[in-house]
C-alpha positions in Angstrom: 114.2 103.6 100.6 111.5 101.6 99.3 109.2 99.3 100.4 105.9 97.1 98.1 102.2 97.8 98.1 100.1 95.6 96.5 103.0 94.6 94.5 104.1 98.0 93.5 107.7 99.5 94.6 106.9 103.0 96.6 109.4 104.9 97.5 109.9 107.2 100.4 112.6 109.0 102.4 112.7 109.1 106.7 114.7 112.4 107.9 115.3 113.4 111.8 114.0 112.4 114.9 111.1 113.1 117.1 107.7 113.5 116.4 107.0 112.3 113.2 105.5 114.6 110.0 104.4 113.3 106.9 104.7 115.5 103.4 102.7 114.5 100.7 103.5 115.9 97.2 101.3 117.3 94.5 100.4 116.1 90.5 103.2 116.2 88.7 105.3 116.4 91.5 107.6 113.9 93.8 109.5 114.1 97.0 111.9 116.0 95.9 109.7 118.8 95.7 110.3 119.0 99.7 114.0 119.3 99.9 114.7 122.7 100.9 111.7 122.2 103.4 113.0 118.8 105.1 116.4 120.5 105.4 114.6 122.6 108.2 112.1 120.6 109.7 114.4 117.7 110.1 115.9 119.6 112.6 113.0 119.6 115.1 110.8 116.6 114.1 111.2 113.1 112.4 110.4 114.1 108.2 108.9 111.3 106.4 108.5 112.4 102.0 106.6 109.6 100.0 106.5 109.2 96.0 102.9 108.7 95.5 101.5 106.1 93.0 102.8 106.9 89.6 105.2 109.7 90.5 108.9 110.2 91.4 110.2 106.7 92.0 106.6 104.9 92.4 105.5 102.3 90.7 101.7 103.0 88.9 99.0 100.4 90.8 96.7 100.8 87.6 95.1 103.0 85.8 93.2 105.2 88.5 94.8 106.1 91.0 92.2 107.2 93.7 92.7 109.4 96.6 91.8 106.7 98.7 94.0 104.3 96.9 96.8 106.9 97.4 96.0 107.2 100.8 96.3 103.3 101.7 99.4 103.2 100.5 100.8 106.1 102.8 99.5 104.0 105.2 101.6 101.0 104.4 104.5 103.3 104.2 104.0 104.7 107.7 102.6 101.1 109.1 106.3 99.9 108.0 107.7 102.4 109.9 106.1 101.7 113.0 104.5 105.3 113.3 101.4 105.4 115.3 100.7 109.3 115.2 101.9 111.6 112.9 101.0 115.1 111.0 100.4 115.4 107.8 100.7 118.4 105.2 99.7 117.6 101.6 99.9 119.9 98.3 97.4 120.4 95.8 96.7 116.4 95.2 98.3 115.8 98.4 95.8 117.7 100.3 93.7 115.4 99.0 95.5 112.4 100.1 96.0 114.0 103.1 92.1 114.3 103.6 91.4 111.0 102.4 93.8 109.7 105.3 91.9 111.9 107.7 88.4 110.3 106.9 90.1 106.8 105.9 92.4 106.4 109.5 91.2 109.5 112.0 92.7 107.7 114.9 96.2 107.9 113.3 96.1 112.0 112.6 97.8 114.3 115.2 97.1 117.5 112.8 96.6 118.1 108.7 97.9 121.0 106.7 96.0 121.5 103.7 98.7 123.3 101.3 97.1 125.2 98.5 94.4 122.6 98.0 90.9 121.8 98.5 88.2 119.3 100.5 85.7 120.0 97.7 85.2 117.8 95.0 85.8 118.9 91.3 83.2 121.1 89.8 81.5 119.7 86.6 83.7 121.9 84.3 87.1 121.3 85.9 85.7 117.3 85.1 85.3 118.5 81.8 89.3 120.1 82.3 90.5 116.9 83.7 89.1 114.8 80.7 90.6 117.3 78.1 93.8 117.0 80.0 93.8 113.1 79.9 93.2 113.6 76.6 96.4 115.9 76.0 98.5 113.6 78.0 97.5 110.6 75.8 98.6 112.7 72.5 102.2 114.4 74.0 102.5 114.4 78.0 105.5 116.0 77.9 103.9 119.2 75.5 101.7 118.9 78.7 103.7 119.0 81.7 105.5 122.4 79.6 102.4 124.2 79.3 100.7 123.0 82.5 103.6 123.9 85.5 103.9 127.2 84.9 100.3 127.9 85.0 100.8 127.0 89.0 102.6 130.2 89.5 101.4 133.6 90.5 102.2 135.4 87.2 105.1 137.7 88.2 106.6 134.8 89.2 106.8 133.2 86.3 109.5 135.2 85.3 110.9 135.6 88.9 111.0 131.7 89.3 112.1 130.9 85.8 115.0 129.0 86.6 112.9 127.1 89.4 110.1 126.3 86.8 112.4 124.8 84.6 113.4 122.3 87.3 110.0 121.4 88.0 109.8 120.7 84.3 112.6 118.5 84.4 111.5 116.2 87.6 107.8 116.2 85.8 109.0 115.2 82.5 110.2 111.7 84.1 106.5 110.5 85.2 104.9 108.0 82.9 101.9 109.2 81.0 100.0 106.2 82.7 101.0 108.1 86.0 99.6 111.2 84.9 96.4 109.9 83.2 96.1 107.9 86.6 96.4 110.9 88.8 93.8 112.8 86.7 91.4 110.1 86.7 91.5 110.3 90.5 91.3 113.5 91.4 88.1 114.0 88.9 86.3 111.1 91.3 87.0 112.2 94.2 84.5 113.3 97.0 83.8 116.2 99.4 85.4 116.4 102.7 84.3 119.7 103.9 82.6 117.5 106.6 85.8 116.3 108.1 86.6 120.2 109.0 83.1 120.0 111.4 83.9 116.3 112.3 87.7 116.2 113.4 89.2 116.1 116.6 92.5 116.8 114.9 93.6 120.4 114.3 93.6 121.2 110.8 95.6 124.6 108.7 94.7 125.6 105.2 97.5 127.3 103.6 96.6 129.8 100.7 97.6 131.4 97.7 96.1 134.6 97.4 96.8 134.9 93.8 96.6 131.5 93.1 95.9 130.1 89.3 94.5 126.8 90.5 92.2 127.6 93.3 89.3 129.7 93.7 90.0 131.9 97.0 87.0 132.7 97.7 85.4 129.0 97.7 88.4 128.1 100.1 87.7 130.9 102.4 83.8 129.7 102.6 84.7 126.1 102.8 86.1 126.8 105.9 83.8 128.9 107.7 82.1 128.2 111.0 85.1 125.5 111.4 88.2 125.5 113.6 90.4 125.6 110.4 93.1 128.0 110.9 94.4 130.0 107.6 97.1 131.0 106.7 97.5 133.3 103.6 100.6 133.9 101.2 100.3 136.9 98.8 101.2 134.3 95.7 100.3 131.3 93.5 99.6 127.6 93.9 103.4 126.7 94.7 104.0 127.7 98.0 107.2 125.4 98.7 108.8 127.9 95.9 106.9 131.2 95.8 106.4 131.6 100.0 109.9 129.1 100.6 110.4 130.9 104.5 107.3 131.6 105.4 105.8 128.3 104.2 108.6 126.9 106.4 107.7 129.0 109.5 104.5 128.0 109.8 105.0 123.9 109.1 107.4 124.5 112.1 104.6 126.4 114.5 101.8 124.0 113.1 104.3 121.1 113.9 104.3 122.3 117.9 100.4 123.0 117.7 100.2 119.5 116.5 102.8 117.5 119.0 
């Protein structure tokens, strides 16, 4: 299904019934990234999967895509579905969507699963990272998507998950470079939202990699503390949807019936 924001087509499937959650994808990801997940979920609660701006079927808005651009437009998505109240669980990028949301529409947020992500802001050397990467992108994007996806994974499992890696690849290599650069751009401006874990009414789960590439463990473990996060931790990398698959879905499911 799609649906325009701001004059860009965004695209978005609506699975099951009941109690509605939303799944936010990462960089270099799109909705697809979810299937084996929504197969599950679908089965107890109402599954909605978004293409955010300049990935999957999404059109690009320009060329930055904030997080609180991204954000707005889940919110036109969900607006045109009539949902009121809804969950969210957002990976990598997603989780910062997801946390944009939270500060951007609080009243709307029945609970918001941070998957292998962060609320604090880029430090100045992954800024310097991002600007190197826009820079890559701009010569060969696709020489950049092969050398940047299977840097997610834990790395055993970058032989373990070879096959699954090379399908990642595949769905990447279909995003526009302006989509990419976009992307990057945003997530190098964004802000800190540690402050939402202390101001929030709504429950909130971190879900973490414990040998992930991407993500400092220890900063995520501080980030949270003296908070009413929950955590939840998976021995592997920054791709839980493939690397954790059941347990990842076990505990959307339990944080699903926390939430509703």
């Amino acid at each position: 299904m799609h649906i325009f924001h701001k004059n860009s087509q965004v695209h978005f499937s609506d699975t099951g019934k009941g109690s509605a959650i939303v799944l936010l994808h990462g960089f270099l990801e799109n909705s697809s990234m979810w299937n084996s997940t929504v197969n599950i979920l679908s089965t107890k609660f109402r599954v909605i999967c978004i293409d955010l701006l300049g990935h999957g079927k999404t059109e690009n808005l320009g060329y930055v895509h904030s997080m609180n651009d991204q954000a707005e437009m889940v919110k036109t998505v969900l607006n045109h579905l009539h949902l009121r109240k809804y969950m969210l669980v957002g990976h990598s990028m997603g989780g910062y969507i997801a946390l944009a949301f939270g500060k951007l529409f609080p009243e709307n947020v029945k609970g918001l699963c941070l998957m292998n992500s962060t609320a604090l802001p880029d430090t100045e050397e992954k800024k310097i990272n991002r600007d190197r990467g826009i820079k890559a992108v701009k010569q060969n994007h696709k020489t950049f998507i092969r050398i940047a996806i299977p840097m997610l994974f834990s790395e055993k499992n970058r032989t373990i998950f070879k096959k699954e890696i090379e399908e990642v690849i595949e769905e990447a290599l279909k995003l526009s470079p302006q989509g990419i650069t976009a992307a990057l751009e945003g997530m190098k401006i964004r802000e800190n939202l540690t402050s939402i874990y202390k101001n929030t009414t709504f429950p909130i789960e971190m879900i973490i990699g414990k040998q992930d590439p991407a993500l400092d463990y220890n900063s995520l473990i501080y980030q949270t503390k003296n908070t009413k996060v929950s955590i939840v931790e998976f021995p592997d990398g920054h791709m839980s949807h493939i690397e954790n698959k059941n347990d990842l879905i076990e505990s959307l499911l339990k944080f699903g019936k926390k939430c509703f």
